[in-house]
TIGUTI-754511 format. One record per atom (N, C-alpha, C, O): x, y, z. Coordinates in steps of 0.2 Angstrom, whole numbers, plus 5000, padded with zeros to 4 digits. Layout:
// residues N
[site [X Y Z]];
...
This chain:
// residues 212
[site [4191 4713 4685]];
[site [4198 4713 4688]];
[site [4201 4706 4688]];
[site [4197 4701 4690]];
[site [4206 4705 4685]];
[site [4209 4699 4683]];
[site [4213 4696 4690]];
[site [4217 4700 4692]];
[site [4211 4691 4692]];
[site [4213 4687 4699]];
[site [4217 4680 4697]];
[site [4216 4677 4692]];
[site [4221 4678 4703]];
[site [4222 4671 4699]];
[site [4218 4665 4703]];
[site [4215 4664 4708]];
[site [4218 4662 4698]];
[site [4213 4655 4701]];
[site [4214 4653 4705]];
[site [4210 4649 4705]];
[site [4219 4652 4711]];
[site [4220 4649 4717]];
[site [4217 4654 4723]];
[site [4214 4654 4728]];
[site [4221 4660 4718]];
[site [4218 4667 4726]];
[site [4209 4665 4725]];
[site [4207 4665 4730]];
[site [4206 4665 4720]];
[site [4198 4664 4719]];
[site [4196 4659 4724]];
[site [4193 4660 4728]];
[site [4199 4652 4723]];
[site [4197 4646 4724]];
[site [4198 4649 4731]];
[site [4193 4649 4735]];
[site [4204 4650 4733]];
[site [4204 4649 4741]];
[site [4199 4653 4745]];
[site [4197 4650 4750]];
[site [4197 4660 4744]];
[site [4190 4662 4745]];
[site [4185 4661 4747]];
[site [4182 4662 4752]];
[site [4183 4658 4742]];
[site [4178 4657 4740]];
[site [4175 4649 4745]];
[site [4169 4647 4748]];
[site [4181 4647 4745]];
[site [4182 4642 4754]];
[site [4185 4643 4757]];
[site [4186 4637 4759]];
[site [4188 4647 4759]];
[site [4186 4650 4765]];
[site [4182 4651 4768]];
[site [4181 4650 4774]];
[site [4175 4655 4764]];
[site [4169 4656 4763]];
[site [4166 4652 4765]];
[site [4161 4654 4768]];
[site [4167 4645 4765]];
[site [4163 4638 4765]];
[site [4163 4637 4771]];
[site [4159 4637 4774]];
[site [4170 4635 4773]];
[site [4173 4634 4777]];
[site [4171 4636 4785]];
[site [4170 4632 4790]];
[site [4170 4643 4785]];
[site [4164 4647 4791]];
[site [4160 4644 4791]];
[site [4160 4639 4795]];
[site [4154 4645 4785]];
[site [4149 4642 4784]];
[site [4147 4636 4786]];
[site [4143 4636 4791]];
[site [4150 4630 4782]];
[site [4148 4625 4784]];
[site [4151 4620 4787]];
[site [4148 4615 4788]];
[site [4158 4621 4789]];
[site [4164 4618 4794]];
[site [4170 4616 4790]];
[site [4170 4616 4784]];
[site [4175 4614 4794]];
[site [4182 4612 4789]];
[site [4183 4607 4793]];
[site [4185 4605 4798]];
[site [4182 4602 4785]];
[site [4187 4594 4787]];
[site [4195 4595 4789]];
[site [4197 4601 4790]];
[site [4196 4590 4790]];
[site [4204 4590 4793]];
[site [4209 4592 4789]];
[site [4214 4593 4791]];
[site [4206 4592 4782]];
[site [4215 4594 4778]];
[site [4214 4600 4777]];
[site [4218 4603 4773]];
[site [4207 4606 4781]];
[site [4208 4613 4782]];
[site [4204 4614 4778]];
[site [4203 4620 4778]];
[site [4200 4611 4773]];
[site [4195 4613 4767]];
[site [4190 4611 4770]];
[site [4189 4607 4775]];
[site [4184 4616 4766]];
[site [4179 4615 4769]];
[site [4176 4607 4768]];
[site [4179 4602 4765]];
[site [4171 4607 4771]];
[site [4166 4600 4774]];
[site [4165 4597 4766]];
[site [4165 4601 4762]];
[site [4164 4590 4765]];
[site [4161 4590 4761]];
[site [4155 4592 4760]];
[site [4152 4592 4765]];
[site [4152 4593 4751]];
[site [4144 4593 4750]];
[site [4146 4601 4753]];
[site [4142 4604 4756]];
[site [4151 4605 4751]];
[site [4149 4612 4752]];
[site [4146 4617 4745]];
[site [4142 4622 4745]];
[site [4152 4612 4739]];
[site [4149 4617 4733]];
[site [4140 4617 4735]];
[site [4137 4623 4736]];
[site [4137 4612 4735]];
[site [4129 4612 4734]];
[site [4128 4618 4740]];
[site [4127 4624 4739]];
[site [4129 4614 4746]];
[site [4128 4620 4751]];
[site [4127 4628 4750]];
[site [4122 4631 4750]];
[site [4135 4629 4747]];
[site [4135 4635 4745]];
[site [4130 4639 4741]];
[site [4128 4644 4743]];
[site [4129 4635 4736]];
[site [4124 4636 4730]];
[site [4117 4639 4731]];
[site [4115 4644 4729]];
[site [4115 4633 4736]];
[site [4107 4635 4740]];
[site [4106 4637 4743]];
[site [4100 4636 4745]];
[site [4113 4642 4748]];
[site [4112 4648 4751]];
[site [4111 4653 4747]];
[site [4106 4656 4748]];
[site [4115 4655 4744]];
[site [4115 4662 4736]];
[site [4111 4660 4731]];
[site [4112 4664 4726]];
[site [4107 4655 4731]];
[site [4103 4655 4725]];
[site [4104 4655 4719]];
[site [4101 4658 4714]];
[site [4110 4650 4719]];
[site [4111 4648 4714]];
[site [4112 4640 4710]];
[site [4110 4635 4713]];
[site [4116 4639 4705]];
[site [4117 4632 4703]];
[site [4124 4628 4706]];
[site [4129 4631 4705]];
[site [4122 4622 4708]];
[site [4130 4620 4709]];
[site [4135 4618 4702]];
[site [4140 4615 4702]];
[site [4130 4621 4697]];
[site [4136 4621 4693]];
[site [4141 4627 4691]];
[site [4147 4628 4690]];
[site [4135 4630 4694]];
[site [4138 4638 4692]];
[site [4143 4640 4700]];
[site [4148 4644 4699]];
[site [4143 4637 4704]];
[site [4148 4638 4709]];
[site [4154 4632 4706]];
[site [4160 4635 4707]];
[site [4155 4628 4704]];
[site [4159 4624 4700]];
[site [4163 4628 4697]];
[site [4169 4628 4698]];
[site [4159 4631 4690]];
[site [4162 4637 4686]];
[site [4166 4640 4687]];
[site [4172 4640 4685]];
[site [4162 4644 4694]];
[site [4166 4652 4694]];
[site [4172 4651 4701]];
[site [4175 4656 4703]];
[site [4174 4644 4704]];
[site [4181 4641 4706]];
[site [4186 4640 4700]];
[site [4192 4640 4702]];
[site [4184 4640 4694]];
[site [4189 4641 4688]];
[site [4191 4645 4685]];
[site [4195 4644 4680]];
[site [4188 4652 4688]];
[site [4187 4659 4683]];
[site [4196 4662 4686]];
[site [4199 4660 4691]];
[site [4199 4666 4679]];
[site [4205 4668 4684]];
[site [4202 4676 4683]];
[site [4206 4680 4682]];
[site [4197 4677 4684]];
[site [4194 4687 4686]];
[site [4190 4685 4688]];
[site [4187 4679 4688]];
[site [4189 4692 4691]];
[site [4181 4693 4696]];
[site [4176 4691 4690]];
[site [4176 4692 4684]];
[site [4170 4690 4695]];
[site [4163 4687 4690]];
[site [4157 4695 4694]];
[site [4152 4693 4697]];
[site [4157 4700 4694]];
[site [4155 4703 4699]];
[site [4147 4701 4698]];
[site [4144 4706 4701]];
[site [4144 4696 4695]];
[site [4137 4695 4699]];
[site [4137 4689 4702]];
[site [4132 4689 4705]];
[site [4140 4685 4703]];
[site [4143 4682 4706]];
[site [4144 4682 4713]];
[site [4141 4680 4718]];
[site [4150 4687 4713]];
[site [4153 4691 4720]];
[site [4148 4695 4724]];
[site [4148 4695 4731]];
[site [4146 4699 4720]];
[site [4138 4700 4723]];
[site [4134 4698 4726]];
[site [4131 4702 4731]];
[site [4133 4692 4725]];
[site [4129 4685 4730]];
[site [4134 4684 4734]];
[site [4133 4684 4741]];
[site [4139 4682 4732]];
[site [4145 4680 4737]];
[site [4147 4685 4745]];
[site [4150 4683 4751]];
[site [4146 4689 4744]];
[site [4148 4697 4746]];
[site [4144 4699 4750]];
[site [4145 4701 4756]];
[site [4136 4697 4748]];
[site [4131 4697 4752]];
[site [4130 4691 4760]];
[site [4129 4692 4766]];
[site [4132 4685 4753]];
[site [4131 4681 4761]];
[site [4135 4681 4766]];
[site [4133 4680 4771]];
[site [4143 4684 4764]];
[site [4147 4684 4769]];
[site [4146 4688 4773]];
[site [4150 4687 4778]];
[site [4141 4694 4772]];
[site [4142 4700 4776]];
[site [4134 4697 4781]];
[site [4133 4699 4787]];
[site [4128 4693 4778]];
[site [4125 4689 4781]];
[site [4126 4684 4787]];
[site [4123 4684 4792]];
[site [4133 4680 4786]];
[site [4136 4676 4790]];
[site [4139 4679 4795]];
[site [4138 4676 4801]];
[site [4143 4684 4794]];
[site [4145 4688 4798]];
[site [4139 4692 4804]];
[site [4142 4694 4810]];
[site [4134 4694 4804]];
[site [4128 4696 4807]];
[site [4127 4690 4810]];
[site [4127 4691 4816]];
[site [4126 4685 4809]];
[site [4125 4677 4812]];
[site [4129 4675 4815]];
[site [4128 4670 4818]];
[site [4135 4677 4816]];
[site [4139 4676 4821]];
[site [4141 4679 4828]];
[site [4144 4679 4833]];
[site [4137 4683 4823]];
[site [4140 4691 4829]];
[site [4132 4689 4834]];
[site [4133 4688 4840]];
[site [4126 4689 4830]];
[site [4120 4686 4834]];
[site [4123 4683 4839]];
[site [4125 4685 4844]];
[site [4125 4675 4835]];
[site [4126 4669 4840]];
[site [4131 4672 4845]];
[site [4128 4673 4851]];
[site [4138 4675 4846]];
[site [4140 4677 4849]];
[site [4138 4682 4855]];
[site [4142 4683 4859]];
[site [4133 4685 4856]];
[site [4130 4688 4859]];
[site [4125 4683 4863]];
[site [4123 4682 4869]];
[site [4123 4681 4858]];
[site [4116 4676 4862]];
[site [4119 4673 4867]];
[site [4117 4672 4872]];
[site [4127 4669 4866]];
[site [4131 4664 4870]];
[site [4133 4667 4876]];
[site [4135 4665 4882]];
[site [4134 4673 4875]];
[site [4137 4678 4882]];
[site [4130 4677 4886]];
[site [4130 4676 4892]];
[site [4126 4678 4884]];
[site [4119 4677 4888]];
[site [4118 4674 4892]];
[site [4118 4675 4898]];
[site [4120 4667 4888]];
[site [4118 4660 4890]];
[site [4125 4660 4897]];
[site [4125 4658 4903]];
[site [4129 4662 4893]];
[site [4137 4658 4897]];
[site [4135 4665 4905]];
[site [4138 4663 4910]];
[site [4131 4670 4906]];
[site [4129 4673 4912]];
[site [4124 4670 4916]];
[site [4124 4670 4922]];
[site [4119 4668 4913]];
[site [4113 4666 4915]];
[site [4114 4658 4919]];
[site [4112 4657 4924]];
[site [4118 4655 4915]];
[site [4122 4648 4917]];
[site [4128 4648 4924]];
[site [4131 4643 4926]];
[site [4129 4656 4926]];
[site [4135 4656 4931]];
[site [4132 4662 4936]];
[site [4135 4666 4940]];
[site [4124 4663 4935]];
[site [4118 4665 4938]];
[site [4121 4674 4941]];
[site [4120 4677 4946]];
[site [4123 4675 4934]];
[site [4127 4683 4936]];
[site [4121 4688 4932]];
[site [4119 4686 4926]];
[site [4120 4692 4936]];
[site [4113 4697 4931]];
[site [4116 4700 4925]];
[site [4121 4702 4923]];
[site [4112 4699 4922]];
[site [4112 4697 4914]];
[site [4112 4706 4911]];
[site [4107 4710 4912]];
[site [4119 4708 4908]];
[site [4119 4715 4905]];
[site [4115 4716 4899]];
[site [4114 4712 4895]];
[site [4113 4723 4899]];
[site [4107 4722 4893]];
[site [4111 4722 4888]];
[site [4117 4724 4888]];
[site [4107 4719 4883]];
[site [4111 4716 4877]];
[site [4112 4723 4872]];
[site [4108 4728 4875]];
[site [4115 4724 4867]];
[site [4116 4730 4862]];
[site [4110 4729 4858]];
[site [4107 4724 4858]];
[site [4108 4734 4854]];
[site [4102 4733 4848]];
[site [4104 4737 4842]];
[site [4101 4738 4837]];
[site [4112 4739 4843]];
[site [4116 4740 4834]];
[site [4121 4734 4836]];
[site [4122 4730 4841]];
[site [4122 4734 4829]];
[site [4129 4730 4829]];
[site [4136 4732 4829]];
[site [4136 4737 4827]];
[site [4140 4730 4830]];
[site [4147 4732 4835]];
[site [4151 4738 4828]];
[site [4148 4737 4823]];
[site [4156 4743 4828]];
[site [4158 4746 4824]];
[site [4165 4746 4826]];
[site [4168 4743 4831]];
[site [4168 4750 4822]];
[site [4173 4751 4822]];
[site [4177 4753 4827]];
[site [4183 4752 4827]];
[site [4173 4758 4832]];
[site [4174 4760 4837]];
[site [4176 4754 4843]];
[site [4180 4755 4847]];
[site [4172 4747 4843]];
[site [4172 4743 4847]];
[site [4179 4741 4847]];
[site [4184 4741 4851]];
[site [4180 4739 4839]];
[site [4187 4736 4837]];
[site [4193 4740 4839]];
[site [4198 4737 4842]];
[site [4193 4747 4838]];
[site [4199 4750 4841]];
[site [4197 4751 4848]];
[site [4201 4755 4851]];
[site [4194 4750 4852]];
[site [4193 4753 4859]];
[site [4197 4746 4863]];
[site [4198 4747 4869]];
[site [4198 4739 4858]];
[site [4198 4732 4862]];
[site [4207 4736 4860]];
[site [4210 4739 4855]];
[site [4209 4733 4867]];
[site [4219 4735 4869]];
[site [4221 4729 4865]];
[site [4227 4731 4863]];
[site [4218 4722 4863]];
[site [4221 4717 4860]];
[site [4220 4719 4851]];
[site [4223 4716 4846]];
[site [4216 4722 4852]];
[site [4215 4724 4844]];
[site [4222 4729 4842]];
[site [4226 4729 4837]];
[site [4221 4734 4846]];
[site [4226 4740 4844]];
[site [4234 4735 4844]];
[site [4238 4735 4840]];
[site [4235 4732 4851]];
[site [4241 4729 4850]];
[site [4243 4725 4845]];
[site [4249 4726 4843]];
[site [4240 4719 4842]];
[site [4239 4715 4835]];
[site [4240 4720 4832]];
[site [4246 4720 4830]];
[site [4237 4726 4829]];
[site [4238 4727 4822]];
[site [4245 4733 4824]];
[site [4249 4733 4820]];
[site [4246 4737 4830]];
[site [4252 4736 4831]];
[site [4260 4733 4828]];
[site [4265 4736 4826]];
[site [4258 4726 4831]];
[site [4265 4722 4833]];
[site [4265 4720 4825]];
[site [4271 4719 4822]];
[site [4258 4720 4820]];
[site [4261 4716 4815]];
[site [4260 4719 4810]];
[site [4262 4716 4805]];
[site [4258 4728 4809]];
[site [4261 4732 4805]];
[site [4265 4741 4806]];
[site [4265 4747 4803]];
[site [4265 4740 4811]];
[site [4266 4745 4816]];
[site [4261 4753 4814]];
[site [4263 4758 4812]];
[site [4254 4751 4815]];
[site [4251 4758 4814]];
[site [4245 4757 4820]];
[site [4241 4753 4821]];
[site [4247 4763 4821]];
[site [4240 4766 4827]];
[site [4234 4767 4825]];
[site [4233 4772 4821]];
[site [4227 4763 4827]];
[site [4222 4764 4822]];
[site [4218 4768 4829]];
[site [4212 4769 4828]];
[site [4220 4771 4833]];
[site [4220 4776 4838]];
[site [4216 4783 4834]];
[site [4211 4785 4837]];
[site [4219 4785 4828]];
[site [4218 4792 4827]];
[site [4210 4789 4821]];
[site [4205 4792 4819]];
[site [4213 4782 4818]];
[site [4205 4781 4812]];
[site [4199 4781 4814]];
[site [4199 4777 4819]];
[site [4193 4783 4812]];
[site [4187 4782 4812]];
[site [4182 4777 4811]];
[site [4178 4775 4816]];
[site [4183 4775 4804]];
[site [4179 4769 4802]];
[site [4183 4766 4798]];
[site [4188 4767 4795]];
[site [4177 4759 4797]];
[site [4181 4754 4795]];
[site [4184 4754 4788]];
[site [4187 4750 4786]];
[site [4181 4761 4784]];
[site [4183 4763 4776]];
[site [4192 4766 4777]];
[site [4196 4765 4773]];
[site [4193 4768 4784]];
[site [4198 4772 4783]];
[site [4202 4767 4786]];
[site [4207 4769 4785]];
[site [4202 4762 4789]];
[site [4205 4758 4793]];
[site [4207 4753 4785]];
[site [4213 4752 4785]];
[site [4204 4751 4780]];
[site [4205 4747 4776]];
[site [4212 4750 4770]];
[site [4216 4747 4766]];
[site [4209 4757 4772]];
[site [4215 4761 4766]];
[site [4219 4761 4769]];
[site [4225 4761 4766]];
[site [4219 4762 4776]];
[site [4226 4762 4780]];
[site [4230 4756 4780]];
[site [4236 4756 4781]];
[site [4226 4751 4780]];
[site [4231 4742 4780]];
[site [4233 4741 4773]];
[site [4238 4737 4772]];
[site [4229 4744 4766]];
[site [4231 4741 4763]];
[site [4237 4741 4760]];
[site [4240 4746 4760]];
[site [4239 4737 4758]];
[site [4249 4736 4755]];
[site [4252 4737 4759]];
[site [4258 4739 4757]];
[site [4251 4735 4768]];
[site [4255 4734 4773]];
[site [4258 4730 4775]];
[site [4262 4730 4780]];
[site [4257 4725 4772]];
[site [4258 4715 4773]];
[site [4264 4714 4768]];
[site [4262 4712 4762]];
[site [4270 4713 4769]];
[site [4274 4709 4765]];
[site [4276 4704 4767]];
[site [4273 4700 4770]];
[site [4284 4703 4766]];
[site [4286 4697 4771]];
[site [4286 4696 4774]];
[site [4285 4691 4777]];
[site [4290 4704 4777]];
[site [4291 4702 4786]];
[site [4286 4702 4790]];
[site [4287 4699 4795]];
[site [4279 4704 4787]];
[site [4273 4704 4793]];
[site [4269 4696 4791]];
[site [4265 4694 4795]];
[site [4270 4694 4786]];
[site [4268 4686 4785]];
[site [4271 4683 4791]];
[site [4268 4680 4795]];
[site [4278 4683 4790]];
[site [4282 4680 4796]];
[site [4282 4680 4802]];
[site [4285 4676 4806]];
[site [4279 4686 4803]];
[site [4276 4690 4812]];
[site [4270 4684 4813]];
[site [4270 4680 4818]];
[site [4266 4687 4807]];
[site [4260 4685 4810]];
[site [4261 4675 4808]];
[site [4256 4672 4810]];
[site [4264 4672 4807]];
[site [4265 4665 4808]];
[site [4269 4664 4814]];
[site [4268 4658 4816]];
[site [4273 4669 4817]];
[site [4275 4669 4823]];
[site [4271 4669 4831]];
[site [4271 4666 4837]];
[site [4267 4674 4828]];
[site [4261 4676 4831]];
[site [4258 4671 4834]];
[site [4258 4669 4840]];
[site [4254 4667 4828]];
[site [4251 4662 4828]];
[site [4253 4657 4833]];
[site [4249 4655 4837]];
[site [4260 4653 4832]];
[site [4261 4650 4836]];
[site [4263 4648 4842]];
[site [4265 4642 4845]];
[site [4261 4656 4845]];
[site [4264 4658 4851]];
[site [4256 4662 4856]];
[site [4258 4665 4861]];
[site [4252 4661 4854]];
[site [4247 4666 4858]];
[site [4244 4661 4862]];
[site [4244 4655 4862]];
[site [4240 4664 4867]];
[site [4235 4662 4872]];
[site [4228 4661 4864]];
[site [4228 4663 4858]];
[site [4224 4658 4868]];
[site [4216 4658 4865]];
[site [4214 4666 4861]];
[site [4213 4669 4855]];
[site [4214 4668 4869]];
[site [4210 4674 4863]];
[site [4215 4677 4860]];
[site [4213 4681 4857]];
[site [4221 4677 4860]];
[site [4224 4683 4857]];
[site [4225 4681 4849]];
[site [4225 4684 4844]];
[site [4226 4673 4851]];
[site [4224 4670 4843]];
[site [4218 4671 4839]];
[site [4218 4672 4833]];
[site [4213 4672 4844]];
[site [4207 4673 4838]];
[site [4206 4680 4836]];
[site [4204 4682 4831]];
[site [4210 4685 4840]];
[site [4211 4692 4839]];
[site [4216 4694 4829]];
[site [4215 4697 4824]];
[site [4221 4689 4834]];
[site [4225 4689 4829]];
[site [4223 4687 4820]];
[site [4226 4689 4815]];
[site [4219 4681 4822]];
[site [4216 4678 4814]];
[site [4210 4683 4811]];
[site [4209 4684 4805]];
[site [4206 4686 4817]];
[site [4200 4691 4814]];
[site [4205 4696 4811]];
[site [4204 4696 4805]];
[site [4210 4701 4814]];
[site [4213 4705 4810]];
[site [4217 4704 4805]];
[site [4219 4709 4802]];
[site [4218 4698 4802]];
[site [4221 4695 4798]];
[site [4217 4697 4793]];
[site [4219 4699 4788]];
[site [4208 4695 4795]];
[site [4202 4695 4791]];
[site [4200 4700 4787]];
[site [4198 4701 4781]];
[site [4202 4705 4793]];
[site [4200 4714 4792]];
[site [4205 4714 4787]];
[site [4202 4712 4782]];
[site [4211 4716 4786]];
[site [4215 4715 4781]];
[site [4214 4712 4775]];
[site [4218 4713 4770]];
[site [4210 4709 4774]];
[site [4210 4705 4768]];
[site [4214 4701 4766]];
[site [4216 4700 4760]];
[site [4217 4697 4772]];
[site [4221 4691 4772]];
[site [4219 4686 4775]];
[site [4220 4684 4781]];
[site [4215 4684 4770]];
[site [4211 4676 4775]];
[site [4214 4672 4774]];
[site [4214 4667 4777]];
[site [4220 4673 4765]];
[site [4223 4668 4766]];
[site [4227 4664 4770]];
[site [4227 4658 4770]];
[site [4231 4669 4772]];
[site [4237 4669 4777]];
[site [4234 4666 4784]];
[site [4236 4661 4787]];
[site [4228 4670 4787]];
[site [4223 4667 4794]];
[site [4224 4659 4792]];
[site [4227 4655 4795]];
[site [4220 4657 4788]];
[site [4219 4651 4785]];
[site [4223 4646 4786]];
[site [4222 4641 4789]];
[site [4230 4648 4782]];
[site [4238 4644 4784]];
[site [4238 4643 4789]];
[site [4238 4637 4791]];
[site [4239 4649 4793]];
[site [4241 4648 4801]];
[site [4236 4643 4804]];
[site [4237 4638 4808]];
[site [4231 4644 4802]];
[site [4227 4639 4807]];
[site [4228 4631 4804]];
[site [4225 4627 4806]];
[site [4233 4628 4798]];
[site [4231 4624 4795]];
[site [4241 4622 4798]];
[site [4243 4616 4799]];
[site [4244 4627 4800]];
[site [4252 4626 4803]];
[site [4250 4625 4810]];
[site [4254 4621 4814]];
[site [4244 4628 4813]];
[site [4246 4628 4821]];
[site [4241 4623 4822]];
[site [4241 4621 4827]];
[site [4236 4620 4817]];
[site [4230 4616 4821]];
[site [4226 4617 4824]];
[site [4222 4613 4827]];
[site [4225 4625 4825]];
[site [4222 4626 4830]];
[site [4215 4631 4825]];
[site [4217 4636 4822]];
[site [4207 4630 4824]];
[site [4204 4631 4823]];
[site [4201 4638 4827]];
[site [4201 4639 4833]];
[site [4200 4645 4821]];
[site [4198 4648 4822]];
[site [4193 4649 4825]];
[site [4194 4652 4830]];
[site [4185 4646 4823]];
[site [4180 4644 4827]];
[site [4179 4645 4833]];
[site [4176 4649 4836]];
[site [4184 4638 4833]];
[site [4183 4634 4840]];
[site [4186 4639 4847]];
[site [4183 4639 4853]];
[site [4193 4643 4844]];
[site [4196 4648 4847]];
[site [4193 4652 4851]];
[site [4193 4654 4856]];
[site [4187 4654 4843]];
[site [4183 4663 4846]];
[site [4177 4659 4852]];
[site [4176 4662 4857]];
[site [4175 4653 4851]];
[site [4170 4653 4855]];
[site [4173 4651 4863]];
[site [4169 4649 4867]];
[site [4181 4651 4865]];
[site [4182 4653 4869]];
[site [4187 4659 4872]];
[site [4192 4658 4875]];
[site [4184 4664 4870]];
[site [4185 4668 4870]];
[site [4181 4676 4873]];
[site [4176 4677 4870]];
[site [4183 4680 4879]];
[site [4180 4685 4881]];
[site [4181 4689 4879]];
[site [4184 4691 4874]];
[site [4178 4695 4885]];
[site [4180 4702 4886]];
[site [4183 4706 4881]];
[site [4179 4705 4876]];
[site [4188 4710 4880]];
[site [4188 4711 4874]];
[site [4193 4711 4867]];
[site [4193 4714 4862]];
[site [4196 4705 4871]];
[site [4198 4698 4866]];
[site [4193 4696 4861]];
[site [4194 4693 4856]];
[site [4187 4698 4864]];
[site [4179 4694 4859]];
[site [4174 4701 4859]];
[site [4168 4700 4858]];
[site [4176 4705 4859]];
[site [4176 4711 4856]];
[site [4177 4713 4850]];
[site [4173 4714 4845]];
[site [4186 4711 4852]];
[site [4187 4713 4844]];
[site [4185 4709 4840]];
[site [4180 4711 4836]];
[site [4186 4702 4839]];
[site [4181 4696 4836]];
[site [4175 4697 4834]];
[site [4173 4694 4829]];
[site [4172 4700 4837]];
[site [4164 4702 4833]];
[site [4164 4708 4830]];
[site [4159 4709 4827]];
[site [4169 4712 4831]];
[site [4166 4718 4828]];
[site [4169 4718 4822]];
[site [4166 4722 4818]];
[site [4174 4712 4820]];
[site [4179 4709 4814]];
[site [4172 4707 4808]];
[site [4172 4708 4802]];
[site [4168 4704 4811]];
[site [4165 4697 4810]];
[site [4158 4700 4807]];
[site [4154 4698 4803]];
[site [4157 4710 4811]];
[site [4152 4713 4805]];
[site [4154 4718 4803]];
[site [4151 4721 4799]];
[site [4160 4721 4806]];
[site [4164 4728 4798]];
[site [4160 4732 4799]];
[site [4160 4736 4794]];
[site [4153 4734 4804]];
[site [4151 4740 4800]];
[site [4151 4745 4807]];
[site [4151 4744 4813]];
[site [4152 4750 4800]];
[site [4153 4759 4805]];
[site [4147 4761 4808]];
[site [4147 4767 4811]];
């Protein structure tokens, strides 16, 4: 599938960026191509390369596809283990922890979930199932006026409802746009979700592993 080189590039760190953190001008850390490389098991020349490609490489994407769905399980971990910690530290008996990982079900049951994907493309994810039907449902719903909601959005939320709002951004397959916003308002997705509860960080983890 023929892509252009900036939509790949941007990707691909974004990618990084989770991963390994973001300098101040919004790009990942330095030393992430390497990084990157010797988490997928590959060369950093070849992450070099395929930042130049204007189509999909699909073995490549592969690796790449993989770790992300990786990083996401590690976040969603961390995020659990921190509710732990953040109960045990405010001496309140500790809820047993889940032993699946969160589904789609989590994400439309969070009220800040259903309201975001509401306000910023007007559909009820009320009657969808899973996350297969949920992606066909968003897809080609994003034009200008909902770019401009959702920069509106952005610079106008509480904590959580910002992190609510950039993980749906994510679901959508608009990381680009999450990315902008946070590079317009300054304000780090990260840093957001890890203050973040109830089911404001609900929906945030169930974003962060996608599965049904």
């Amino acid at each position: 599938m023929k892509t252009t080189q900036n939509t790949r590039r941007q990707r691909i760190e974004a990618l990084a960026a989770i991963a390994f953190g973001r300098a101040e001008d919004g790009r990942p850390e330095k030393g992430w191509q390497r990084k990157l490389a010797r988490a997928i098991g590959a060369a950093s020349s070849t992450i070099t390369a395929t930042l130049d490609l204007d189509h999909d490489s699909p073995p490549m994407d592969r690796k790449l596809a993989a770790y992300a769905r990786e990083l996401r399980t590690t976040i969603a971990d961390s995020m659990a283990e921190l509710e732990r910690l953040e109960i045990e530290f405010g001496d309140t008996p500790i809820e047993p922890r889940r032993n699946t990982l969160m589904t789609f079900e989590d994400f439309k049951s969070s009220a800040p979930a259903r309201d975001t994907v509401r306000a910023l493309i007007g559909l009820d994810i009320e009657p969808i199932k899973n996350w297969r039907d949920y992606v066909n449902a968003v897809a080609g719903r994003v034009d200008n006026a909902v770019i401009a909601k959702a920069r509106d959005m952005g610079s106008a939320t509480s904590t959580g409802e910002y992190a609510v709002l950039l993980a749906t951004l994510f679901s959508m397959d608009y990381v680009w746009l999450a990315k902008e916003i946070e590079k317009q308002t300054g304000r780090s997705f990260l840093a957001c979700m890890s203050r973040t509860y109830g089911d404001h960080a609900k929906a945030v983890a169930a974003v962060m592993v996608m599965g049904d």
